[in-house]
C-alpha positions in Angstrom: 128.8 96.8 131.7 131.6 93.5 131.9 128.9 91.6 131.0 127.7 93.9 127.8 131.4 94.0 126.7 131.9 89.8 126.9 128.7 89.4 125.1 129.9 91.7 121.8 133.6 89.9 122.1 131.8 86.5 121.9 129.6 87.4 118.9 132.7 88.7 117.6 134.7 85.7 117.7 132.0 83.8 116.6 131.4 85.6 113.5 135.3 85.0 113.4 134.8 81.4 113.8 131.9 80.8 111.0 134.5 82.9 109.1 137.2 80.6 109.7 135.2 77.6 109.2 133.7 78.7 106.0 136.9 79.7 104.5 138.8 76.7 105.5 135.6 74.2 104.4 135.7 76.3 100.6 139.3 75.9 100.6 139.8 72.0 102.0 137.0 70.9 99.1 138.2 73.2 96.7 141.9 71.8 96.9 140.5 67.7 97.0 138.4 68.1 94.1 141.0 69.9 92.2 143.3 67.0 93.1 141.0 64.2 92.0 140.5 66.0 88.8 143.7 66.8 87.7 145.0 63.5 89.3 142.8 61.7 87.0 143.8 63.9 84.0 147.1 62.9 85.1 146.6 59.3 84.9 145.1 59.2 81.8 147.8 61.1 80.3 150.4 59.2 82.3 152.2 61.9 83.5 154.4 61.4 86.5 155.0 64.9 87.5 151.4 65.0 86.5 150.3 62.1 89.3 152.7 63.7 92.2 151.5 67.2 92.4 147.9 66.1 91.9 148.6 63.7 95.1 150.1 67.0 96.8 147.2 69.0 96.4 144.8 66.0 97.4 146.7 65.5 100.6 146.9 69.6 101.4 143.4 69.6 100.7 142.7 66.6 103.5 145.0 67.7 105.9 142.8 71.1 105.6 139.6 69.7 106.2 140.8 67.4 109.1 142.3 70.6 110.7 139.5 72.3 110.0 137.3 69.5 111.6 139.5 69.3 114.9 138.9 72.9 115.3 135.2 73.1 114.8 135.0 70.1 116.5 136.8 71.2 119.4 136.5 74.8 119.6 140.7 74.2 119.0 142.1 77.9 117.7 145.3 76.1 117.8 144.8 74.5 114.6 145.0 77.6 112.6 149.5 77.8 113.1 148.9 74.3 111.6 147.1 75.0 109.1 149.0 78.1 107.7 152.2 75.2 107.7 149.8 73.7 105.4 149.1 76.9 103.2 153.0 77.1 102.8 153.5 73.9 102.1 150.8 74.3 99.4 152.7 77.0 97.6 155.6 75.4 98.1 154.4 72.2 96.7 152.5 74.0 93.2 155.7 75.9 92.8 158.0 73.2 93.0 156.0 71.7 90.1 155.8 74.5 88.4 160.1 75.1 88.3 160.3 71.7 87.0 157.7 72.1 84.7 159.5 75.3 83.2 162.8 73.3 83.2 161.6 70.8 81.3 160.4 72.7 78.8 161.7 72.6 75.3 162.0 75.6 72.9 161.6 73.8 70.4 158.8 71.6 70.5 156.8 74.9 71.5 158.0 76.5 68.4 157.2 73.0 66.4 153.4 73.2 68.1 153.2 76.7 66.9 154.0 75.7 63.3 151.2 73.1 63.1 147.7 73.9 62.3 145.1 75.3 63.7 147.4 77.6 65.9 149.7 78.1 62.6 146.2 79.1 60.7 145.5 81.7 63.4 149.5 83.0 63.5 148.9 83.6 59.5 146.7 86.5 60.4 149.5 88.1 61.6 152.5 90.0 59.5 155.1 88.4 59.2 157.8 90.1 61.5 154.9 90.2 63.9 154.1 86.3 63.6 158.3 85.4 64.1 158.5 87.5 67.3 155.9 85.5 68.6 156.7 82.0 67.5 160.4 82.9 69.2 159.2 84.6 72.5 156.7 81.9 73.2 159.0 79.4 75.3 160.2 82.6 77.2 156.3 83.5 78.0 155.7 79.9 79.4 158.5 80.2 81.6 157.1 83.5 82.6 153.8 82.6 83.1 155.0 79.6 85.1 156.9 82.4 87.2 153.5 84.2 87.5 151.8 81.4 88.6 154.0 80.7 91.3 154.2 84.2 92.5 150.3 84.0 92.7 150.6 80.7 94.1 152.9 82.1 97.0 150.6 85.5 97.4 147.1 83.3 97.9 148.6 80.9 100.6 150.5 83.4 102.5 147.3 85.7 102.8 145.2 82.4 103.8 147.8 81.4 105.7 148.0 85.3 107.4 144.1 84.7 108.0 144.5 81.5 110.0 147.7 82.4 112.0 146.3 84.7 114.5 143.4 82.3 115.4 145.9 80.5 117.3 147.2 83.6 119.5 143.6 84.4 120.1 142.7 80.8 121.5 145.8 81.1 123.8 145.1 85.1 125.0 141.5 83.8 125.9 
């Protein structure tokens, strides 16, 4: 009966493990190829805020795999406290970006954009009152989208990082 009942917590933790692994491998290569494209983008458009968060994500997406290959590679659970420091850092990271980003902004070259064609063709559709509310509120929606964004930011890493935390306890219990 022992036996039956270390068998099922195995396959268990095993099914936790290609879990883990799977997880971590979507989210190390999702985080590097989204640095190398934006960092290029970056580049190109010479951007130095631009360059630095592109290099952030690049290295939080390295420092994900190689976690993620120390555990596999050593059965080492004790990887997954690291790598939920890494998940915060993440969404620390994108968020500090995204406060300076919405500090920088400036009212009024969003309202000058707006007043240019083709998005000043599409605001003609509108009435008039209607089209003035939202030439004015745009800077403000930005701002709160870059508010948004970090919130999201903040809510995706802290659940991956809730995911890999306890992988660590369970090494240790075991």
């Amino acid at each position: 009966m022992a036996n039956s009942d270390h068998r099922e917590e195995l396959m268990a933790a095993t099914k936790n493990d290609r879990v883990f692994l799977a997880l971590s491998g979507i989210n190390g290569w999702s985080l590097v190829f989204a640095g190398a494209v934006s960092l290029l983008i970056a580049a190109i458009a010479r951007s130095l805020a631009g360059v630095l968060i592109s290099l952030a994500v690049l290295g939080h997406g390295s420092l994900e795999l190689r976690f993620r290959k120390a555990a596999s590679e050593n059965r080492d659970g004790s990887r997954g406290r690291t790598m939920a420091f890494n998940q915060m850092g993440l969404a620390a990271s994108v968020s500090l970006y995204l406060a300076y980003q919405a500090l920088i902004l400036e009212p009024t070259a969003v309202i000058e954009a707006l007043m240019r064609p083709p998005v000043s063709d599409a605001l003609n559709l509108y009435p008039l009152d209607m089209r003035r509310w939202i030439i004015h509120s745009s800077p403000r929606f930005i701002e709160a989208f870059y508010a948004l964004a970090a919130a999201i930011s903040w809510i995706v890493c802290g659940a991956t990082a809730a995911f890999y935390w306890p992988r660590s306890s369970r090494v240790a219990a075991s």
